[in-house]
C-alpha positions as CSV (number, residue, x, y, z in Angstrom):
1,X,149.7,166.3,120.9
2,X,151.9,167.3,123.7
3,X,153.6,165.6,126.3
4,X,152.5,164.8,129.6
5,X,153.7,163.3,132.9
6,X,152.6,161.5,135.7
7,X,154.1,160.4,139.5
8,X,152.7,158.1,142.1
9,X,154.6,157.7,145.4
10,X,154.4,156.2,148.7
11,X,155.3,155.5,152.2
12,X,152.9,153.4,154.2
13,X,153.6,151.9,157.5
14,X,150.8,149.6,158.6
15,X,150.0,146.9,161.6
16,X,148.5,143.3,161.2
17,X,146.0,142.1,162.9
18,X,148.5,139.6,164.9
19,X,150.7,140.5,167.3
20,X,154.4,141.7,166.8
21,X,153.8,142.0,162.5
22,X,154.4,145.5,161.1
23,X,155.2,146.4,157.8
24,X,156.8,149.1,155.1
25,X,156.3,149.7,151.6
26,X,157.8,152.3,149.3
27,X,157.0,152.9,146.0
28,X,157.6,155.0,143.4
29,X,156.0,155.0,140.2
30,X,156.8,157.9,137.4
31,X,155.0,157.8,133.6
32,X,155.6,160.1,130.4
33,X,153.5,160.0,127.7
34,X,155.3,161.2,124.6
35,X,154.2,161.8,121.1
36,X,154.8,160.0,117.8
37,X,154.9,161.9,115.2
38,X,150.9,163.5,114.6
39,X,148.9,160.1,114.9
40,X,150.6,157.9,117.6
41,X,151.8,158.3,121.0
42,X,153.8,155.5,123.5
43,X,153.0,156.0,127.6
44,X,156.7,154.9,129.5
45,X,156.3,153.8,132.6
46,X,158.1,152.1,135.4
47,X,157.4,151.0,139.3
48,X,159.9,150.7,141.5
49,X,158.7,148.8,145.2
50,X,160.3,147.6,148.1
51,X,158.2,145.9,151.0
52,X,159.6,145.0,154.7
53,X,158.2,143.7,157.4
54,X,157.5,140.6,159.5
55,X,155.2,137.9,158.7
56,X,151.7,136.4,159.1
57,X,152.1,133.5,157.5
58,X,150.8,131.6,160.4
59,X,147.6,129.9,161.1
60,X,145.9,128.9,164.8
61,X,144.5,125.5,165.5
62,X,141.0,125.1,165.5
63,X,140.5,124.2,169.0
64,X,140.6,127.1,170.9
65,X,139.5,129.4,168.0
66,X,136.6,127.8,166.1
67,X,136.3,124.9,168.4
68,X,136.3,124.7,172.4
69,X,139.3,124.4,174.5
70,X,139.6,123.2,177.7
71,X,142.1,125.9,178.4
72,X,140.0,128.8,177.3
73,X,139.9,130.9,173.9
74,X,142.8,131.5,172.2
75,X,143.3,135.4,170.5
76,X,143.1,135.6,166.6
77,X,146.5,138.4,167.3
78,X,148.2,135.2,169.1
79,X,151.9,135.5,167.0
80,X,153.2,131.8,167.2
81,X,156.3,132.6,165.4
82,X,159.3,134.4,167.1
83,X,159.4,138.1,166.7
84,X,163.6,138.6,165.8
85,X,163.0,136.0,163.1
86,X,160.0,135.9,161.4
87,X,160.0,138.3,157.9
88,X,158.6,138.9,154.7
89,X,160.8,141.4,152.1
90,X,160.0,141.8,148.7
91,X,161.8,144.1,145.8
92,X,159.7,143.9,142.8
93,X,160.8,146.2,139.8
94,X,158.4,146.7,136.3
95,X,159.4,148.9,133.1
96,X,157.4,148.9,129.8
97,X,155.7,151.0,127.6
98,X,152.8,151.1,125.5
99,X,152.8,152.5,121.9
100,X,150.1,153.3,119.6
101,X,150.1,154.7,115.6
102,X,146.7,155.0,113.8
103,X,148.4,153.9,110.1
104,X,144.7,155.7,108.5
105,X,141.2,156.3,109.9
106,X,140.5,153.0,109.7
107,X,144.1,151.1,110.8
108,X,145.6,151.2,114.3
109,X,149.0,149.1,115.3
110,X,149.6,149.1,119.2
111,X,152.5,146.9,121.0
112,X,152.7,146.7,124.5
113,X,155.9,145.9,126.4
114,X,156.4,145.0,130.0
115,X,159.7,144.3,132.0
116,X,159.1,142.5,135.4
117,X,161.7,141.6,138.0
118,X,160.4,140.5,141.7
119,X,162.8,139.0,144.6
120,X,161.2,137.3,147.8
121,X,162.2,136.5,151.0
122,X,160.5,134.8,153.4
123,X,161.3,133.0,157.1
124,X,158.6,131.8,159.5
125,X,157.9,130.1,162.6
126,X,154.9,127.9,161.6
127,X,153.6,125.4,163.8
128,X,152.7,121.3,163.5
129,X,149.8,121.0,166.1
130,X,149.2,120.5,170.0
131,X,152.3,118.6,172.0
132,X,151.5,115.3,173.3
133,X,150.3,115.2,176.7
134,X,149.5,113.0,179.7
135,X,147.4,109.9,178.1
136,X,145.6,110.0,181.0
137,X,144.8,113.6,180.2
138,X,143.5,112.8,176.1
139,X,146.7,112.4,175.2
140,X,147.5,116.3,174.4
141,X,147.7,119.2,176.3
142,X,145.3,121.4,174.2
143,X,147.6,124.6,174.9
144,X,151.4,123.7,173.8
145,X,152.4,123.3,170.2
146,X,155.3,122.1,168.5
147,X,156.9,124.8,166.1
148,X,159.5,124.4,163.3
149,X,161.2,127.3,160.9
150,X,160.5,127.8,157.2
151,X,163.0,130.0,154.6
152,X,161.7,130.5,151.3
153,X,163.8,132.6,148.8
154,X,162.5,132.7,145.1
155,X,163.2,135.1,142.2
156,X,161.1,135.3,139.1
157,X,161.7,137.2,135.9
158,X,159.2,138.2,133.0
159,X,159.0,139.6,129.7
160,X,156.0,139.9,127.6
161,X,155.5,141.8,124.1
162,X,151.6,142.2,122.6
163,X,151.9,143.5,119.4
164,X,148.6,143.9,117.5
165,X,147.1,145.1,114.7
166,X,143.1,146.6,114.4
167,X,141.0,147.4,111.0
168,X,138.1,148.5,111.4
169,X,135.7,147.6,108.6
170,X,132.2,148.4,107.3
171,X,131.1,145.4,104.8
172,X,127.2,146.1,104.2
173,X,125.0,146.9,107.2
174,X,127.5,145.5,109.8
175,X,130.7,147.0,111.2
176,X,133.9,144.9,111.3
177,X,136.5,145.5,114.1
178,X,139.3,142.8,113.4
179,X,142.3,142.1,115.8
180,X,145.3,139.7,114.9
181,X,148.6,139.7,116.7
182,X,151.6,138.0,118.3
183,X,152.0,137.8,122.1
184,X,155.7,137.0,123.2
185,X,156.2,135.7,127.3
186,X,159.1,134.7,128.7
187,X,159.6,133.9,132.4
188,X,162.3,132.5,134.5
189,X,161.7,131.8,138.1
190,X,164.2,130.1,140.6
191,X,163.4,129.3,144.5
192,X,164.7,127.0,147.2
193,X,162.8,126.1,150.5
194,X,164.7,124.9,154.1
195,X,163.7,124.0,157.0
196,X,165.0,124.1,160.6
197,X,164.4,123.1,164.3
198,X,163.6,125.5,166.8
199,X,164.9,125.6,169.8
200,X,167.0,123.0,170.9
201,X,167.4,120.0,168.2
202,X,164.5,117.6,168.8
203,X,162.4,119.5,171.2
204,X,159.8,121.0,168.8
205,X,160.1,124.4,169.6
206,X,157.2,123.9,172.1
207,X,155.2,127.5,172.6
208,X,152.1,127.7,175.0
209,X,149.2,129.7,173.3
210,X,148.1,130.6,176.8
211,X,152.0,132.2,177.8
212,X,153.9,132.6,175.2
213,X,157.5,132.9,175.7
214,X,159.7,134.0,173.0
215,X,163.4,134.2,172.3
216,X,163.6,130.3,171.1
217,X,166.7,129.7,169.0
218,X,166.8,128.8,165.0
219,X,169.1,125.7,164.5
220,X,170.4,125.1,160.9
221,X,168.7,124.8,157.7
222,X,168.5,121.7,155.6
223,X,166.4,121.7,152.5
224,X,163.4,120.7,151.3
225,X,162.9,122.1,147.8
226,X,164.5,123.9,144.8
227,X,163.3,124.4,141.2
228,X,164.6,126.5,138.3
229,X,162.8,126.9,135.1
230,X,162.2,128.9,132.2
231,X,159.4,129.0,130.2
232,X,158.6,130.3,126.7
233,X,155.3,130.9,125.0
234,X,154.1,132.0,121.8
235,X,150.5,133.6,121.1
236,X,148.7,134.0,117.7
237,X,145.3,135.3,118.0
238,X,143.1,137.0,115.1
239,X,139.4,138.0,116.4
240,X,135.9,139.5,115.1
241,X,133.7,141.9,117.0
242,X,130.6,142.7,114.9
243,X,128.0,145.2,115.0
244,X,125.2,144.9,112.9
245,X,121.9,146.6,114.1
246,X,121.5,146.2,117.6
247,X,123.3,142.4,117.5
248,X,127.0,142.6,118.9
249,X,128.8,139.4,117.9
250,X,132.3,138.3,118.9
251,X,134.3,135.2,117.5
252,X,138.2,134.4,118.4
253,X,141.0,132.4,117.8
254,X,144.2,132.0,119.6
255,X,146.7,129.4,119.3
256,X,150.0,128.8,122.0
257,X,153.4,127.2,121.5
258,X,154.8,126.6,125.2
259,X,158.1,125.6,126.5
260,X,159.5,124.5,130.0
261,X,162.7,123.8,130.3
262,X,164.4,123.5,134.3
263,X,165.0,121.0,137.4
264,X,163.1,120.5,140.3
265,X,164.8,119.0,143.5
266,X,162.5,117.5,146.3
267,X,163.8,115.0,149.1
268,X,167.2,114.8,147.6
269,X,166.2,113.4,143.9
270,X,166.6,115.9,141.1
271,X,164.7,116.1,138.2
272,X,164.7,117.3,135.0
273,X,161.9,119.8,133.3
274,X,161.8,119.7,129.5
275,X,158.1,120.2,128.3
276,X,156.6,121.3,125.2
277,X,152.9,122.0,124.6
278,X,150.8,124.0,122.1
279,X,146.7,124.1,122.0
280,X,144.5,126.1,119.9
281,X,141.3,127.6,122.2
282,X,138.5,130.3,121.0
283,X,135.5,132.4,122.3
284,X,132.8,133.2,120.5
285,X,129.6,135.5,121.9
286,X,126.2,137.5,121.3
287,X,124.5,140.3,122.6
288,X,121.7,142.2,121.6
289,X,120.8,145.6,122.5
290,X,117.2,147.0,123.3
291,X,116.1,150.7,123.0
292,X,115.0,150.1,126.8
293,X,118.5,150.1,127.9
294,X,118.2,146.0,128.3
295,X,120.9,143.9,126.9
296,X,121.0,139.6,127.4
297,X,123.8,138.0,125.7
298,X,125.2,134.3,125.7
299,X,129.6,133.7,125.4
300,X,131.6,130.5,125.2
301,X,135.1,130.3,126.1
302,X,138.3,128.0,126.5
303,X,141.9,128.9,128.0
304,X,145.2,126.9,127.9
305,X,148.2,127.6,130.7
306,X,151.5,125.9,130.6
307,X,152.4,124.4,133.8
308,X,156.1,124.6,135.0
309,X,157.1,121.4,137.5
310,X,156.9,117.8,138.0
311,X,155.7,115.7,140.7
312,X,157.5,114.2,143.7
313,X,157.5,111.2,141.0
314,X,159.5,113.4,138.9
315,X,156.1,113.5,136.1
316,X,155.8,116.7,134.5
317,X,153.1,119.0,135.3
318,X,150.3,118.9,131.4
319,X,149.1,122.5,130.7
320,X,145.8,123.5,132.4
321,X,143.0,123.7,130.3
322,X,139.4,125.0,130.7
323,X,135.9,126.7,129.2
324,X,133.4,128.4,131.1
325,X,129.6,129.4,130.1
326,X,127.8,132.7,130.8
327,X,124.3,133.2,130.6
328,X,123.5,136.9,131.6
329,X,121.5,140.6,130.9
330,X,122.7,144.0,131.4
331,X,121.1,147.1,131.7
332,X,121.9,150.5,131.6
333,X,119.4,153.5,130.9
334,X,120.2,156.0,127.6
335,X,122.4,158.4,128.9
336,X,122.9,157.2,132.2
337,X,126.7,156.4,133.9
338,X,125.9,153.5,135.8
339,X,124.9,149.8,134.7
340,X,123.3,146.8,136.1
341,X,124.6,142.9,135.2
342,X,123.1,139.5,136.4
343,X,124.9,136.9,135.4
344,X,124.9,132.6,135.5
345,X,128.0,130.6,134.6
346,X,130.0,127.1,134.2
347,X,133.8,127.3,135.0
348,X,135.2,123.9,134.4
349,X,139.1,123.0,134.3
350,X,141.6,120.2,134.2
351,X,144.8,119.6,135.6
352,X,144.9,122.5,138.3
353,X,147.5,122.2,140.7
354,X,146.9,120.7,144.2
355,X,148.6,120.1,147.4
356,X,150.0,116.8,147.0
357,X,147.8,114.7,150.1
358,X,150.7,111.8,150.5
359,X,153.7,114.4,150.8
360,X,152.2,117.7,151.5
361,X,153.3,121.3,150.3
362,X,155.2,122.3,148.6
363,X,154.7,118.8,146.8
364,X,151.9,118.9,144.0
365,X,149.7,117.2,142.4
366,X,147.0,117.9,139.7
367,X,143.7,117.4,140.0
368,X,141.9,115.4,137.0
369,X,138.8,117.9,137.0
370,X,137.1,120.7,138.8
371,X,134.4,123.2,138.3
372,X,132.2,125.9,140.0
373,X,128.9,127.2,138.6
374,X,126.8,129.7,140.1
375,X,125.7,133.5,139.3
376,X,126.9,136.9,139.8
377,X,125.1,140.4,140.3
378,X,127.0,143.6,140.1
């Protein structure tokens, strides 16, 4: 086995499709795969980007894009924020590697390692809706609306470890591939939101769609919003993929340990994160292959995901949960490179976070239940 080496770099500088937003993005992205010893290898590799630029983070109102104005259509480019302000930079920085030793013909340990540091910036002009008007008029002028500066800075940190091991095992007629492991995760992530008037204090930052003028001053920032966690979790996961005759079986296990620990500051109150979860959640599957090239199969699944946070109420955010059900038949022809899939499924899941509707982003709430179900063709 000898080593090899890999580089991907670039240099893009691209428009958006509104007005005054451009933006650059270098990255450099260099891998080496080394080996170890005569039966194992481990691929190092790192990414290193940086993205500048102004922001889109803006949205129209409806009348005068999807709905009629009296004043006329309004341009999907229209920028509503102001040009020497607005901005979206990001550094994000990942290292790892991933190892693999084959112990015998029949024994393989792998372990994969990933280091991931990202840093985001972003300010905006984002806007409230239409001023008020003459009441003799409706009561708005359907072509001035009141603006107000955002500031979001956030950094997050990650580090996950997969270590696994694989047997592969014939027991009669059927063919045993086993998988048990440990999955490590670790993330820390800190932000703070603010908010400011534009223009002189009190005035709304008024901008007419029709004429925009720009050059509007930002006053100073107050906040809105902080929060600061870290959160640990702890994977254990053994699974069975079969194959006897032309069945394919699969069965899993996985159980979690989480733990959130952090503050959250909204309006001014402060409050403390300190959450600790575990859940055990499985898939199991069938398939069955015909000499035609036809294959239906059946699968049955669950997930578990800590949530980090608390409401406005200060109540901490319970860990999503959820299953989904797939119904479906692939086909692929002997020898050919290409395959066919139809597909039906069930996604249910509980506790997924929501704007909160009484306080609004970045206030959230969870929603008790929610689900999609419909079917796929590829």
């Amino acid at each position: 086995m000898c080593l090899a080496w890999r580089l991907v770099a670039l240099n893009a500088n691209t428009e958006s499709h509104m007005d005054y937003v451009k933006r650059k993005r270098i990255m450099v992205s260099p891998s080496i795969k080394l080996p170890l010893g005569e039966d194992g290898e481990i691929v190092l590799s790192a990414s290193l980007q940086r993205d500048r630029g102004g922001s889109d983070y803006v949205w129209l109102p409806a009348y005068g894009t999807l709905f009629d104005n009296p004043n006329g259509e309004i341009p999907l480019s229209r920028f509503i924020g102001e040009p020497d302000f607005d901005r979206f930079d990001r550094d994000q920085d990942i290292v790892g590697w991933s190892a693999e030793y084959d112990l015998t013909d029949n024994w393989t340990l792998r372990q994969n390692l990933r280091l991931q540091h990202i840093k985001t910036t972003l300010e905006s002009v984002t806007n409230d809706m239409y001023s008020e008007g003459d009441p003799a008029e409706g009561g708005w002028d359907w072509r001035t609306i009141r603006r107000y500066a955002n500031r979001g800075v956030g950094t997050a940190r990650a580090l996950g470890v997969d270590t696994q091991s694989e047997w592969r095992l014939p027991i009669g007629d059927a063919t045993h591939t086993v998988l048990a492991g440990i999955d490590y995760y670790r993330s820390s992530f800190d932000a703070r939101r603010e908010t400011a008037d534009v223009g002189p204090a009190g005035s709304g930052g008024l901008l007419d769609l029709y004429a925009p003028a720009y050059g509007a001053k930002i006053g100073e920032f107050t906040p809105l919003s902080a929060v600061d966690s870290t959160n640990y979790q702890t994977g254990f996961y053994l699974q069975d993929q079969i194959a006897w005759g032309k069945w394919r079986f699969v069965a899993g296990l996985r159980h979690d340990r989480s733990e959130v620990t952090g503050n959250t500051e909204r309006r001014g109150s402060v409050d403390d994160i300190g959450q600790r979860d575990n859940a055990t959640t499985g898939r199991v599957g069938a398939l069955y292959r015909f000499d035609s090239g036809w294959a239906p199969y059946l699968s049955y699944s669950t997930s578990f995901e800590p949530v980090a946070g608390a409401t406005a109420d200060g109540v901490p955010f319970k860990p999503m949960k959820g299953k989904q059900t797939e119904l479906g038949i692939k086909y692929q022809p002997n020898g050919a490179q290409w395959m066919a899939s139809l597909a039906l499924f069930d996604l249910r899941q509980t506790n997924r976070l929501t704007d909160d509707p009484l306080y609004g982003f970045p206030d959230q709430v969870q929603a008790e239940s929610c689900g999609q179900g419909g079917w796929s063709l590829s």
